[in-house]
Predicted model as a PDB file, atoms N, CA, C, CB and O in Angstrom, pLDDT in the B-factor column:
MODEL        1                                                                  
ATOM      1  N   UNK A   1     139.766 125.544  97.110  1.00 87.00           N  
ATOM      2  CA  UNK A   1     139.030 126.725  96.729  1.00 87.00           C  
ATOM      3  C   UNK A   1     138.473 126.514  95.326  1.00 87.00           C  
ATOM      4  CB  UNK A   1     139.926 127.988  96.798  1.00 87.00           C  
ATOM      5  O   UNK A   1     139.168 126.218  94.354  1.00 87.00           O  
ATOM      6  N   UNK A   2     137.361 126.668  95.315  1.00 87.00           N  
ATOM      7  CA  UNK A   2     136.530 126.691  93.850  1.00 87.00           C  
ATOM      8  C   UNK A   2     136.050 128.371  93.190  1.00 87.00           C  
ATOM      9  CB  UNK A   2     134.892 125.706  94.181  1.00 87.00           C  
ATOM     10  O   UNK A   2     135.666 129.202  94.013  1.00 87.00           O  
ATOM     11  N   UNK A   3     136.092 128.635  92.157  1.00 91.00           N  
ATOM     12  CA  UNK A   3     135.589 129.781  91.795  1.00 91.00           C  
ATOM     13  C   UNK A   3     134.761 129.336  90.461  1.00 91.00           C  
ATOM     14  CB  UNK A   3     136.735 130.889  91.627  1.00 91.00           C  
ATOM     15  O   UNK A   3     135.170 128.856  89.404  1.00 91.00           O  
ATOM     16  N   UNK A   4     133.353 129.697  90.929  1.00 90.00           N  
ATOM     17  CA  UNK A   4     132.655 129.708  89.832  1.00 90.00           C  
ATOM     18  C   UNK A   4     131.489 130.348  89.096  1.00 90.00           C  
ATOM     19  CB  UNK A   4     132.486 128.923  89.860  1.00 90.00           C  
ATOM     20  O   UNK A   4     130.491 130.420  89.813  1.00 90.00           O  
ATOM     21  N   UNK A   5     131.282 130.976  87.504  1.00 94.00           N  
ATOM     22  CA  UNK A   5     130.589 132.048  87.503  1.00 94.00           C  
ATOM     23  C   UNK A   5     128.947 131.259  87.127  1.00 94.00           C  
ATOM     24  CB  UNK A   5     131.320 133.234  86.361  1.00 94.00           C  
ATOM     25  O   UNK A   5     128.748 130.303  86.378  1.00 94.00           O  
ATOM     26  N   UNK A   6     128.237 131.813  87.696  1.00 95.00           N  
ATOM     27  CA  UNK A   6     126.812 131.542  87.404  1.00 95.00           C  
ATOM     28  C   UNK A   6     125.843 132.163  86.910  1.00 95.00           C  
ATOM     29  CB  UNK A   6     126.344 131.296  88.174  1.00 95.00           C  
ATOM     30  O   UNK A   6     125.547 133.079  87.677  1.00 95.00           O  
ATOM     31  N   UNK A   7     125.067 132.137  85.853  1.00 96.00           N  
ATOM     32  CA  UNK A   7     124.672 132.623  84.989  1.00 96.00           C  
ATOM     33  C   UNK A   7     123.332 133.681  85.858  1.00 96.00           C  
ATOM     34  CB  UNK A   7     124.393 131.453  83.892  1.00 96.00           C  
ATOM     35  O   UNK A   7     122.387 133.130  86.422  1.00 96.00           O  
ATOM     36  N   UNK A   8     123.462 134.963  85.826  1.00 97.00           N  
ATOM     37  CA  UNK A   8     122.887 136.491  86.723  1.00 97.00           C  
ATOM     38  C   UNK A   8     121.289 135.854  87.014  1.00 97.00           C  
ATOM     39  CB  UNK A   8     122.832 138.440  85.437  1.00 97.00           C  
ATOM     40  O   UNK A   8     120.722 136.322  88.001  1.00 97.00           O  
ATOM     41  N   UNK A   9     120.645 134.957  86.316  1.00 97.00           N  
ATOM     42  CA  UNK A   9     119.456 134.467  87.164  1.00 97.00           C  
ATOM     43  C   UNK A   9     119.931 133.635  87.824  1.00 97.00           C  
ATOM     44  CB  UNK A   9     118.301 133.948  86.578  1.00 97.00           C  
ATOM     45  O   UNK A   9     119.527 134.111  88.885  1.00 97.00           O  
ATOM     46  N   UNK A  10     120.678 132.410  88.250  1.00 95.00           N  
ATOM     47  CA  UNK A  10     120.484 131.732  89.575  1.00 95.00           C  
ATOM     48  C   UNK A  10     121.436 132.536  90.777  1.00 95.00           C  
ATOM     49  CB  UNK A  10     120.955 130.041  89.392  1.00 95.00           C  
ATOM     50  O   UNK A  10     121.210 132.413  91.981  1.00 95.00           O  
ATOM     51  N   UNK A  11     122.372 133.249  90.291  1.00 95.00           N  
ATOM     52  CA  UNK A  11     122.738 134.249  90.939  1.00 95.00           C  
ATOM     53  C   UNK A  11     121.843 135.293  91.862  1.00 95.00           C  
ATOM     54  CB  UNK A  11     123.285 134.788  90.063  1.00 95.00           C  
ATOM     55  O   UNK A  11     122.038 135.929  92.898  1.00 95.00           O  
ATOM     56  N   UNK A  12     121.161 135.185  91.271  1.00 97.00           N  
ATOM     57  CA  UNK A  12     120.094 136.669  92.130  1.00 97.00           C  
ATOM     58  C   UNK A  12     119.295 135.750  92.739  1.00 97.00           C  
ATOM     59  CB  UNK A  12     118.932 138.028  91.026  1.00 97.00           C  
ATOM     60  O   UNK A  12     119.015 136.156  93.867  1.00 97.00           O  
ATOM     61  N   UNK A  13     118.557 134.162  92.376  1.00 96.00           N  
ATOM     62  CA  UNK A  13     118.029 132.961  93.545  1.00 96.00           C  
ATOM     63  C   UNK A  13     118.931 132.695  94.482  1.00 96.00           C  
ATOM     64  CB  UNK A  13     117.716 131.519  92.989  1.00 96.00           C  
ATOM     65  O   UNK A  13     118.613 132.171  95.550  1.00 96.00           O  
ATOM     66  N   UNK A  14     119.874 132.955  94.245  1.00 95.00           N  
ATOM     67  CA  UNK A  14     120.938 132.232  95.926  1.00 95.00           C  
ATOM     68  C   UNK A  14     120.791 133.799  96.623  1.00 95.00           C  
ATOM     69  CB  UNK A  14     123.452 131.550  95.592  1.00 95.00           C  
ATOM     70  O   UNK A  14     120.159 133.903  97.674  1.00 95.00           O  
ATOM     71  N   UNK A  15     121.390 134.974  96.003  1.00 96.00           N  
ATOM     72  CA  UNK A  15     120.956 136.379  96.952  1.00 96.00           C  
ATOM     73  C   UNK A  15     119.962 136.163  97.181  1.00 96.00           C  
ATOM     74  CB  UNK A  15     120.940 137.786  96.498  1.00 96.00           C  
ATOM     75  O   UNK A  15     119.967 136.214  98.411  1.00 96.00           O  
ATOM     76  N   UNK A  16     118.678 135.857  96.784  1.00 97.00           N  
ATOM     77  CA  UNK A  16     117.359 135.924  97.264  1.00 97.00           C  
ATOM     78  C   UNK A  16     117.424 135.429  98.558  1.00 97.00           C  
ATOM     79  CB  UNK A  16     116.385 135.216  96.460  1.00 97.00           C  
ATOM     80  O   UNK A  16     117.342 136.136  99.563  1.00 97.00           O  
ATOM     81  N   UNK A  17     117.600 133.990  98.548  1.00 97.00           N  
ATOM     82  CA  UNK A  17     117.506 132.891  99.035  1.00 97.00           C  
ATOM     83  C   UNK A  17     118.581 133.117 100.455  1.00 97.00           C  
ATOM     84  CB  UNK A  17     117.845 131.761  97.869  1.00 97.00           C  
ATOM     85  O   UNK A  17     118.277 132.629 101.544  1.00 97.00           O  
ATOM     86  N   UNK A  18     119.839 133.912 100.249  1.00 97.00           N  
ATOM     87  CA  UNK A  18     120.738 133.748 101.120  1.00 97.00           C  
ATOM     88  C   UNK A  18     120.065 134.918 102.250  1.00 97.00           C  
ATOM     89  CB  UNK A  18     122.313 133.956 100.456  1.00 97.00           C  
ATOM     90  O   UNK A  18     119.814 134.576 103.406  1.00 97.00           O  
ATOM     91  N   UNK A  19     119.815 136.317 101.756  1.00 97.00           N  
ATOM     92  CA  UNK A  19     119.057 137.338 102.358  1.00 97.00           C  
ATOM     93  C   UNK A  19     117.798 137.003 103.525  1.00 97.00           C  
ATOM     94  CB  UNK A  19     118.494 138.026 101.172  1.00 97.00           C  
ATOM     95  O   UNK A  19     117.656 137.405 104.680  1.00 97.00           O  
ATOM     96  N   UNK A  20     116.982 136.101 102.689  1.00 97.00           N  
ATOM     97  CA  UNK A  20     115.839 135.606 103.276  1.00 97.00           C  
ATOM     98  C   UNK A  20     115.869 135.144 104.581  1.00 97.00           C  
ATOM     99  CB  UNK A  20     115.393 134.695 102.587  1.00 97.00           C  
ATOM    100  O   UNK A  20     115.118 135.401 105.521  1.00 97.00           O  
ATOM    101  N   UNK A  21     117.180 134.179 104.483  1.00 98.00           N  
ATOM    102  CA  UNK A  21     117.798 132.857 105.375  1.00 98.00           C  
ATOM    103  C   UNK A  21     118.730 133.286 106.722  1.00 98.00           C  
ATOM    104  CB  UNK A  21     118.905 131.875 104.280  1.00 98.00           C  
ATOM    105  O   UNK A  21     118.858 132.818 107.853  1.00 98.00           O  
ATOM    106  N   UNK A  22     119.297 134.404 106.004  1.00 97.00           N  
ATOM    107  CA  UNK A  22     120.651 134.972 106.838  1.00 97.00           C  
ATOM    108  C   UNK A  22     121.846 133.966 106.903  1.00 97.00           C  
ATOM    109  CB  UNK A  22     120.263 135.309 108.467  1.00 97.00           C  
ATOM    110  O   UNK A  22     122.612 134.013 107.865  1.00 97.00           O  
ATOM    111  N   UNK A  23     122.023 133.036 105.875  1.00 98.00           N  
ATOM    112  CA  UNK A  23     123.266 132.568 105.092  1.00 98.00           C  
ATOM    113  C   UNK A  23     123.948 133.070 104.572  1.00 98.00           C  
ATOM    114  CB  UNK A  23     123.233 131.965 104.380  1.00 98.00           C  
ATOM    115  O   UNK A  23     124.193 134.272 104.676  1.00 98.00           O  
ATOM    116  N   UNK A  24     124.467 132.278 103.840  1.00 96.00           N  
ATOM    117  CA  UNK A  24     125.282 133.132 102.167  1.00 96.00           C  
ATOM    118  C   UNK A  24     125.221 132.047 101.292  1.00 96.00           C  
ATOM    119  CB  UNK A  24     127.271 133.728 102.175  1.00 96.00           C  
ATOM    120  O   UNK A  24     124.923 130.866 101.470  1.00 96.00           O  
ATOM    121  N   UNK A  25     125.674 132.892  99.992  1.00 95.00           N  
ATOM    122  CA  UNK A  25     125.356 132.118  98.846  1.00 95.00           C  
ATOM    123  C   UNK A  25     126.095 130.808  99.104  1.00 95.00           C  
ATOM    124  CB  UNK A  25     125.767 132.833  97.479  1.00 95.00           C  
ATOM    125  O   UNK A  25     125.486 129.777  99.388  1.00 95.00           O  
ATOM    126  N   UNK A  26     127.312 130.868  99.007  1.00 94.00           N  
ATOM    127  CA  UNK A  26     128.360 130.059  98.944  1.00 94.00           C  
ATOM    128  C   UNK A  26     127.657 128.679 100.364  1.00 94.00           C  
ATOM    129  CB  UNK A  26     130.056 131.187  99.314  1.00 94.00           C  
ATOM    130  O   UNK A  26     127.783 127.527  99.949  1.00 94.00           O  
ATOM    131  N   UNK A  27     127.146 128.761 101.522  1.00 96.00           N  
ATOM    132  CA  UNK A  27     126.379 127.459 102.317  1.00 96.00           C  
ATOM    133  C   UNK A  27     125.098 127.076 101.174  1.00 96.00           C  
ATOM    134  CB  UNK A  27     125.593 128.031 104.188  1.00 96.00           C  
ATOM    135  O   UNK A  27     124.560 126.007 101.464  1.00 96.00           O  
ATOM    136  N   UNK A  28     124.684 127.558 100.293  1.00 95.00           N  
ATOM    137  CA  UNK A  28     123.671 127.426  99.166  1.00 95.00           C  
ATOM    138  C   UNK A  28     124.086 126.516  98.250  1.00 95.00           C  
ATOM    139  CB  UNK A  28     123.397 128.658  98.453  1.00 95.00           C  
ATOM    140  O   UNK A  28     123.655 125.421  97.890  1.00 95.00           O  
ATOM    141  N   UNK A  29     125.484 127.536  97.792  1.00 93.00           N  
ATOM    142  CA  UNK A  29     126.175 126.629  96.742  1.00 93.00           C  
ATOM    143  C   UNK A  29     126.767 124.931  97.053  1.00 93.00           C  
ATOM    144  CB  UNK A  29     127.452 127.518  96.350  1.00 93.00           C  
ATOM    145  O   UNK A  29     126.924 123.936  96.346  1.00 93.00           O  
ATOM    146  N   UNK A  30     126.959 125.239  98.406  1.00 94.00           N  
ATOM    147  CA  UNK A  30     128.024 123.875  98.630  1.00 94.00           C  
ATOM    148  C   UNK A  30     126.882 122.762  99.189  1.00 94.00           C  
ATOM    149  CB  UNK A  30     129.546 124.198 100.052  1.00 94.00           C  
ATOM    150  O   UNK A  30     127.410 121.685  99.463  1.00 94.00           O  
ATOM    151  N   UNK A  31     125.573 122.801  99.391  1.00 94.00           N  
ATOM    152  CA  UNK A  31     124.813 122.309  99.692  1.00 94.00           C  
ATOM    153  C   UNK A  31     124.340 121.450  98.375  1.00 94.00           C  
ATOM    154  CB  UNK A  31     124.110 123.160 100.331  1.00 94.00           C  
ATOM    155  O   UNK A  31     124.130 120.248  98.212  1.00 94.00           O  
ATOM    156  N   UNK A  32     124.254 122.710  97.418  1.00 93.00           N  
ATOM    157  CA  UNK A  32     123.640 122.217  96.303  1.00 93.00           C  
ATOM    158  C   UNK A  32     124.727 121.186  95.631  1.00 93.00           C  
ATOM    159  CB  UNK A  32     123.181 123.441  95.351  1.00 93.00           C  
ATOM    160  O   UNK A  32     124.274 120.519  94.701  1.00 93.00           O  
ATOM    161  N   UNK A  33     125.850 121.008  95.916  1.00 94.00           N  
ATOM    162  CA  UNK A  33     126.695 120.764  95.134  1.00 94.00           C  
ATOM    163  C   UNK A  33     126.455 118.962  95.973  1.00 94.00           C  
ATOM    164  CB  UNK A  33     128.246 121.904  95.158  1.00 94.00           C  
ATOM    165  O   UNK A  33     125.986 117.875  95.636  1.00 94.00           O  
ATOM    166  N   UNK A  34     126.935 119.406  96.862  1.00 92.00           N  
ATOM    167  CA  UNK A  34     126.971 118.011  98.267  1.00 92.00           C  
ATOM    168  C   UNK A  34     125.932 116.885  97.838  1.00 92.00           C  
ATOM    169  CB  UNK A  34     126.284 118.669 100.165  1.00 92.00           C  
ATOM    170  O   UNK A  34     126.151 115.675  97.784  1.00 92.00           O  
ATOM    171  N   UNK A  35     124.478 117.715  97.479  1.00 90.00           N  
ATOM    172  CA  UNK A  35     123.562 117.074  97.429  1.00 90.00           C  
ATOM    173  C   UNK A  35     123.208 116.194  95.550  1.00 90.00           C  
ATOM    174  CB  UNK A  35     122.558 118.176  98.079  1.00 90.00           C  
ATOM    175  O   UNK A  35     122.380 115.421  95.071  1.00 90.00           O  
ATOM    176  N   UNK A  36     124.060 116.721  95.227  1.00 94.00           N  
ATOM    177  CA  UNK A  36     123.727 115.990  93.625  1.00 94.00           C  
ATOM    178  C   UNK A  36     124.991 115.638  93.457  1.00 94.00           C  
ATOM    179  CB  UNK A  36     123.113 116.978  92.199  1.00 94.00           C  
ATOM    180  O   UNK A  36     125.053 115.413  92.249  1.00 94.00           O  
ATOM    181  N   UNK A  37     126.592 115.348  94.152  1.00 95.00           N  
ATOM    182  CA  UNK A  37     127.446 114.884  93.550  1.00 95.00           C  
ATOM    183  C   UNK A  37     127.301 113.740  93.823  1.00 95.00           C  
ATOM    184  CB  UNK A  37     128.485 115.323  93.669  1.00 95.00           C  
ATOM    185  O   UNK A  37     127.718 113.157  92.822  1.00 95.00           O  
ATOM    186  N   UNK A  38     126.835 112.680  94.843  1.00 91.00           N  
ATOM    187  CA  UNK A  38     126.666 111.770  94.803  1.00 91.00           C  
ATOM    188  C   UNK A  38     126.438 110.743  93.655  1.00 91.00           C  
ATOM    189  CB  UNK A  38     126.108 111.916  95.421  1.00 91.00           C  
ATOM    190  O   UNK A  38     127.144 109.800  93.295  1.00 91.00           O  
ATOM    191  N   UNK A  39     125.057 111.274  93.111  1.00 93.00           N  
ATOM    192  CA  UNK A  39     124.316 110.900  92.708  1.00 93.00           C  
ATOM    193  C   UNK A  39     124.642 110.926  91.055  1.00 93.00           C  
ATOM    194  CB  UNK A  39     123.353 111.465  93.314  1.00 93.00           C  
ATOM    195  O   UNK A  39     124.018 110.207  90.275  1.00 93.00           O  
ATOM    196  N   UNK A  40     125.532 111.702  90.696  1.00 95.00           N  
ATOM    197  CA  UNK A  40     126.444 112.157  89.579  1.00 95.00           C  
ATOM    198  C   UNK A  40     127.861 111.500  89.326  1.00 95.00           C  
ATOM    199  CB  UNK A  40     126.691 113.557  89.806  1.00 95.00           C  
ATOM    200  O   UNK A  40     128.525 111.406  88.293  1.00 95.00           O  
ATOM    201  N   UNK A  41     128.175 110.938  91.048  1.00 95.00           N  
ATOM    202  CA  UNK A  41     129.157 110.014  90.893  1.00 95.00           C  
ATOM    203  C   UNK A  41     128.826 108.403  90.632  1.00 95.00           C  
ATOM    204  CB  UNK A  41     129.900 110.180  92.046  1.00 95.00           C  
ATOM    205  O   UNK A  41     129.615 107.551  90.223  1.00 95.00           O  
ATOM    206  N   UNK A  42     127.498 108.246  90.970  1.00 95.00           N  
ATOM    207  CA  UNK A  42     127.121 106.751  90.926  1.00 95.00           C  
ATOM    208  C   UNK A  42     126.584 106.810  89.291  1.00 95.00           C  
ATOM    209  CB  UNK A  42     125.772 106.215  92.266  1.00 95.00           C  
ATOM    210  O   UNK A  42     126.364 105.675  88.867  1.00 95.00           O  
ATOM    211  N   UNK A  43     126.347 107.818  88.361  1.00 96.00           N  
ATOM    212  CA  UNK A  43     126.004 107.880  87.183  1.00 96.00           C  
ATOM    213  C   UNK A  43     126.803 107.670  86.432  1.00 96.00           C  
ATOM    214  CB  UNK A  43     125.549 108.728  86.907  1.00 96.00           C  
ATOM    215  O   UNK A  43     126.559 107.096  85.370  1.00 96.00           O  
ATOM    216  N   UNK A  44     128.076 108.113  86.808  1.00 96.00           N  
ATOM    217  CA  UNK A  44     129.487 108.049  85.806  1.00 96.00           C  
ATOM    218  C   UNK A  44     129.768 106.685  86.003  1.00 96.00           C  
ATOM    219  CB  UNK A  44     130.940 109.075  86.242  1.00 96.00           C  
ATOM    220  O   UNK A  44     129.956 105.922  85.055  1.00 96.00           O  
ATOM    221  N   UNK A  45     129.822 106.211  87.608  1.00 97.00           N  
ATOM    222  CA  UNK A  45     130.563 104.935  87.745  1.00 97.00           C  
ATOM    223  C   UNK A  45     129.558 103.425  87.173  1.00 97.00           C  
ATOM    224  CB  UNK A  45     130.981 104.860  89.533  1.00 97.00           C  
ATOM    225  O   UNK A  45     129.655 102.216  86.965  1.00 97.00           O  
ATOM    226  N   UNK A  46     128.658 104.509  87.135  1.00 97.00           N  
ATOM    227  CA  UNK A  46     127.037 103.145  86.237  1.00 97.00           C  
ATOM    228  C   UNK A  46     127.871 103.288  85.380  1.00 97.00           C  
ATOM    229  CB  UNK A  46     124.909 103.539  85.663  1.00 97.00           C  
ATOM    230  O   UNK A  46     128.623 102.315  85.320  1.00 97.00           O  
ATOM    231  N   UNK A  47     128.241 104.617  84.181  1.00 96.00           N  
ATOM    232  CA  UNK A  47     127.835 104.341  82.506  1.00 96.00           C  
ATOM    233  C   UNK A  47     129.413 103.435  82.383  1.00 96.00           C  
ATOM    234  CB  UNK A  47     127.617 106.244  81.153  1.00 96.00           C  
ATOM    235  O   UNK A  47     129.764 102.615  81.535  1.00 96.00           O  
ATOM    236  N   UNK A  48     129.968 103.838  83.299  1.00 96.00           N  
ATOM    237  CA  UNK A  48     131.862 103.091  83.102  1.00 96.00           C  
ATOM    238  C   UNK A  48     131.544 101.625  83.160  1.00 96.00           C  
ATOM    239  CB  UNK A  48     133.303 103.487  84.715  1.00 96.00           C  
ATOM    240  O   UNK A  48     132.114 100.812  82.431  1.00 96.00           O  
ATOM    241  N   UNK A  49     130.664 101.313  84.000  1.00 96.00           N  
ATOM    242  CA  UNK A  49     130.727  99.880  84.228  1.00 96.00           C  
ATOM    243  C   UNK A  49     130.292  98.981  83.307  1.00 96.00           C  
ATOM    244  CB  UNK A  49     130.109  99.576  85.251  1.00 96.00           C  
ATOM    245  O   UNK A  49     130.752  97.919  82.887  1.00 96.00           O  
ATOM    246  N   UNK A  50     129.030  99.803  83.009  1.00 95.00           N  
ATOM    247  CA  UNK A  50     128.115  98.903  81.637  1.00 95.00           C  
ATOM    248  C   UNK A  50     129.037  99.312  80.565  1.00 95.00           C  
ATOM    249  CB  UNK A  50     126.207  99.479  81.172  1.00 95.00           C  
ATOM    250  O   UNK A  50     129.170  98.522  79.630  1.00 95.00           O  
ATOM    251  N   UNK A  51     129.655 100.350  80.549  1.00 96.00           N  
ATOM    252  CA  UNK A  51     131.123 100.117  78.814  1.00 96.00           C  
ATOM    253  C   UNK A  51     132.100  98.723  79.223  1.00 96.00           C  
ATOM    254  CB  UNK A  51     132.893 102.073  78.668  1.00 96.00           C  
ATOM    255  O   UNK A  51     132.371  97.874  78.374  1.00 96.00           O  
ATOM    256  N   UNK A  52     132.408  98.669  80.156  1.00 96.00           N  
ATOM    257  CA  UNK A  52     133.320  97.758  80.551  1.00 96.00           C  
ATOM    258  C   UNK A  52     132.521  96.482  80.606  1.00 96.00           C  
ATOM    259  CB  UNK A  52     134.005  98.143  81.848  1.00 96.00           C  
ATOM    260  O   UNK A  52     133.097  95.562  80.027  1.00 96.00           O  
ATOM    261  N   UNK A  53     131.356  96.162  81.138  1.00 96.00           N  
ATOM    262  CA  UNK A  53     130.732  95.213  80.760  1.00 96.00           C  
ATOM    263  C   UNK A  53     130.577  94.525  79.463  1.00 96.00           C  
ATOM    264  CB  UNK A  53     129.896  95.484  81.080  1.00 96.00           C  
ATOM    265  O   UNK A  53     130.817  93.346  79.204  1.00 96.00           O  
ATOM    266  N   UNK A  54     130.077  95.587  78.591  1.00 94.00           N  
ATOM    267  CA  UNK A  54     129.899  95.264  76.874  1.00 94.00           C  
ATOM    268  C   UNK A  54     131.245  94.996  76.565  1.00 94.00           C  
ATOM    269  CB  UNK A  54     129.280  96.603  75.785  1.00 94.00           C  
ATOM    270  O   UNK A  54     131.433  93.886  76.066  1.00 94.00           O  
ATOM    271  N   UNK A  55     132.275  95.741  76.732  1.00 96.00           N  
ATOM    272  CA  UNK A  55     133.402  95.490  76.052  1.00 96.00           C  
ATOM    273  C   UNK A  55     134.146  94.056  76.500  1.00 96.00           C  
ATOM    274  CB  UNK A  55     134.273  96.713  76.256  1.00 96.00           C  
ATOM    275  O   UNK A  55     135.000  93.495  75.814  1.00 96.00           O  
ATOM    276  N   UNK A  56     133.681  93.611  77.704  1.00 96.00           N  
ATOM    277  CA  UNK A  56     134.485  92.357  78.435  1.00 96.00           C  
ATOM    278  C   UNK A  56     133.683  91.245  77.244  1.00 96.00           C  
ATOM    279  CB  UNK A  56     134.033  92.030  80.601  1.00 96.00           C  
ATOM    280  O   UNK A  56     134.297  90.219  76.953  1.00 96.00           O  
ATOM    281  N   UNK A  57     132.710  91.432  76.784  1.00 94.00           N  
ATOM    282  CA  UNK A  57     131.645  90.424  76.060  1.00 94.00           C  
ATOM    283  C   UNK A  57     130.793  89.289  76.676  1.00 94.00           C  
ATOM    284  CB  UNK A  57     132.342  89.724  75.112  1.00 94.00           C  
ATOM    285  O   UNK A  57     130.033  88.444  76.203  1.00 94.00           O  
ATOM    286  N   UNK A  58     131.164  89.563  77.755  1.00 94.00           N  
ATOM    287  CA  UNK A  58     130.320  88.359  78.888  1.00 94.00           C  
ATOM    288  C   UNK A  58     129.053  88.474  78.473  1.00 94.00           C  
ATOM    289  CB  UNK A  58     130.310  88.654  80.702  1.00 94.00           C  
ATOM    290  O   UNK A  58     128.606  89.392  77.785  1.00 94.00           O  
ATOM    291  N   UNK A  59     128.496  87.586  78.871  1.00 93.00           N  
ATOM    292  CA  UNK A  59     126.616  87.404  78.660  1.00 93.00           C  
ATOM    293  C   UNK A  59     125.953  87.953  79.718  1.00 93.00           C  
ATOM    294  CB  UNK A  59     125.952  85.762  78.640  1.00 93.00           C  
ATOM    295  O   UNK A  59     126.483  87.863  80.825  1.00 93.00           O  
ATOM    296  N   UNK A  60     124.570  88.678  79.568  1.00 93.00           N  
ATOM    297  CA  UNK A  60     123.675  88.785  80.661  1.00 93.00           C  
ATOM    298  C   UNK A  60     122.496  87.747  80.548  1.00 93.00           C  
ATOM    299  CB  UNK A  60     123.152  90.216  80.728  1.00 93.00           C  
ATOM    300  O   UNK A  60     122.198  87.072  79.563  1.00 93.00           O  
ATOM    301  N   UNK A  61     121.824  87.782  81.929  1.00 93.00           N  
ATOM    302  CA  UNK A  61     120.968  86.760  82.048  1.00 93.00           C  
ATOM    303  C   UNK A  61     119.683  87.579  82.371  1.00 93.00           C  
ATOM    304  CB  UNK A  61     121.426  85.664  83.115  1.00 93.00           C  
ATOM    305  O   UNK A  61     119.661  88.652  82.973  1.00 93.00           O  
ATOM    306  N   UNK A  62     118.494  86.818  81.815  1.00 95.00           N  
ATOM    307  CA  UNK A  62     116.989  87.389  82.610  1.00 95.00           C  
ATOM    308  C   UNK A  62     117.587  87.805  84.331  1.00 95.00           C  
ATOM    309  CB  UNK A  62     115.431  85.701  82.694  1.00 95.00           C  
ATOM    310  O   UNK A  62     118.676  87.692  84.894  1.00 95.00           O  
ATOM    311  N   UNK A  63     116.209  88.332  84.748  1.00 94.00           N  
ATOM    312  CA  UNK A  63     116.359  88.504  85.889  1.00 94.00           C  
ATOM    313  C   UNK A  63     115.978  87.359  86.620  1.00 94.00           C  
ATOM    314  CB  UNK A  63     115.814  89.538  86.204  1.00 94.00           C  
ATOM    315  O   UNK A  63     116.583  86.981  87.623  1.00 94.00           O  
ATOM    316  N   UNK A  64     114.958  86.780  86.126  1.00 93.00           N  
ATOM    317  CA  UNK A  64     114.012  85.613  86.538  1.00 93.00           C  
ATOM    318  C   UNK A  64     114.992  84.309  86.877  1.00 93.00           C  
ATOM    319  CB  UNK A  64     112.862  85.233  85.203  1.00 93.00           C  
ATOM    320  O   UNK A  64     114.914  83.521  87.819  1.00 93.00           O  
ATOM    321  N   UNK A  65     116.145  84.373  85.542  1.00 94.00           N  
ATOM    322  CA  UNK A  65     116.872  83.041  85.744  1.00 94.00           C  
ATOM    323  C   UNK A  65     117.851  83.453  86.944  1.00 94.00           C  
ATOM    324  CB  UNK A  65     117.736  82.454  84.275  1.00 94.00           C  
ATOM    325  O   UNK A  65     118.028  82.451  87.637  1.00 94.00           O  
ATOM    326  N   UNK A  66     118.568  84.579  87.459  1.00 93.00           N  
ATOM    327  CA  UNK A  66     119.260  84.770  88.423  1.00 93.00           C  
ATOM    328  C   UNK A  66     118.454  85.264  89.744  1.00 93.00           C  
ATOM    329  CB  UNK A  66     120.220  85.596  87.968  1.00 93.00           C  
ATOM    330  O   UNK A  66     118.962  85.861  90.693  1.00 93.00           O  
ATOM    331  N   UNK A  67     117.193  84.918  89.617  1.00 94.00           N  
ATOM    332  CA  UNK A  67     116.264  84.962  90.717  1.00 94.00           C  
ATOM    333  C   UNK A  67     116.275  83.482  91.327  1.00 94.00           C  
ATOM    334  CB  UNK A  67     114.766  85.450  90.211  1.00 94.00           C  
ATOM    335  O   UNK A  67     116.179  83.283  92.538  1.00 94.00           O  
ATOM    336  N   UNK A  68     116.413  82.352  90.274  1.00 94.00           N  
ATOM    337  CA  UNK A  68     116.362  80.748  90.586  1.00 94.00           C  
ATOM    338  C   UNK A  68     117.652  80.383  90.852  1.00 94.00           C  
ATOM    339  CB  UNK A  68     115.817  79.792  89.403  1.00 94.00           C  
ATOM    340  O   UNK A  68     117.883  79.332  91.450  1.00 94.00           O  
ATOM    341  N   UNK A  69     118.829  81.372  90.355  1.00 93.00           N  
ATOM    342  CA  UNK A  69     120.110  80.790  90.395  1.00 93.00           C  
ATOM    343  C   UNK A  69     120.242  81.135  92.514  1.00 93.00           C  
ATOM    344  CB  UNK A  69     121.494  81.854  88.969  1.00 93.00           C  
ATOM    345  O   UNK A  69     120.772  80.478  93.410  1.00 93.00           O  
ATOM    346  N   UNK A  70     119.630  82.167  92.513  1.00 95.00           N  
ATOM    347  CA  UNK A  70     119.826  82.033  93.598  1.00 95.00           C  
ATOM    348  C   UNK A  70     118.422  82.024  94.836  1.00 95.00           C  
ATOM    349  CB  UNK A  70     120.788  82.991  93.656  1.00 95.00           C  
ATOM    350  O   UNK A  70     118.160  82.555  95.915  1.00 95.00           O  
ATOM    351  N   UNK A  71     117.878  81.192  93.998  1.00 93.00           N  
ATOM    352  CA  UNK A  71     116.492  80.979  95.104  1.00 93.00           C  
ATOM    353  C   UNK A  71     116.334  81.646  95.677  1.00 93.00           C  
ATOM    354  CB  UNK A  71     116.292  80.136  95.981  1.00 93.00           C  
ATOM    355  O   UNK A  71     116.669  81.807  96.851  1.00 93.00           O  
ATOM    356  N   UNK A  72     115.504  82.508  94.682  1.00 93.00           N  
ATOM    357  CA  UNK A  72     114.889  83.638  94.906  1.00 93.00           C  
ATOM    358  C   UNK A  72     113.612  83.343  94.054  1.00 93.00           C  
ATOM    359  CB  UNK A  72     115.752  84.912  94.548  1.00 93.00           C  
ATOM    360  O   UNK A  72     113.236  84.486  93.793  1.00 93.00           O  
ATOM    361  N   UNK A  73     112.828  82.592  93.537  1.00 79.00           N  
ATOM    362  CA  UNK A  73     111.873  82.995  92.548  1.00 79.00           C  
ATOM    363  C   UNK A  73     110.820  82.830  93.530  1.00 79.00           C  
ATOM    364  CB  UNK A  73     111.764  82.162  91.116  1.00 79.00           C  
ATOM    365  O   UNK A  73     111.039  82.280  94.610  1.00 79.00           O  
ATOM    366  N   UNK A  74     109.603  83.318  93.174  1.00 69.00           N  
ATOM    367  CA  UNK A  74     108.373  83.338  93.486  1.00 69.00           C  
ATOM    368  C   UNK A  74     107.406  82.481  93.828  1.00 69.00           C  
ATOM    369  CB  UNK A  74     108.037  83.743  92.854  1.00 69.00           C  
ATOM    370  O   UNK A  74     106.273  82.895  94.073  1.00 69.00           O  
TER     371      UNK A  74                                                      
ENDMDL                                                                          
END                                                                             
């Protein structure tokens, strides 16, 4: 169970929105939520990786040279 307060304008867009539809807020909310956590989880697990990258001190390479490393170039 989640409880959460939302600021009285997007509040009155999901009533809008839920009225219109013959939903409810809450299939609005969990939609909206479904649809950007993904994308919020692959952001966190990017910025973790590139800290952990820098901090390991390994080197990066062009793209070009790991395009030949693996015959791939043009």
């Amino acid at each position: 169970m989640l409880a959460l307060r939302l600021p009285a304008e997007i509040e009155n867009r999901l009533a809008v929105l839920a009225e219109r539809t013959g939903r409810t807020k809450s299939f609005y909310a969990k939609q909206a939520i479904l649809t950007h956590l993904e994308d919020l989880e692959d952001a966190y697990m990017g910025e973790s990786a590139y800290y952990a990258f820098k901090e390991s001190g390994e080197k990066s390479i062009p793209l070009e040279e790991l395009e030949k490393r693996l015959g791939m170039e043009n």
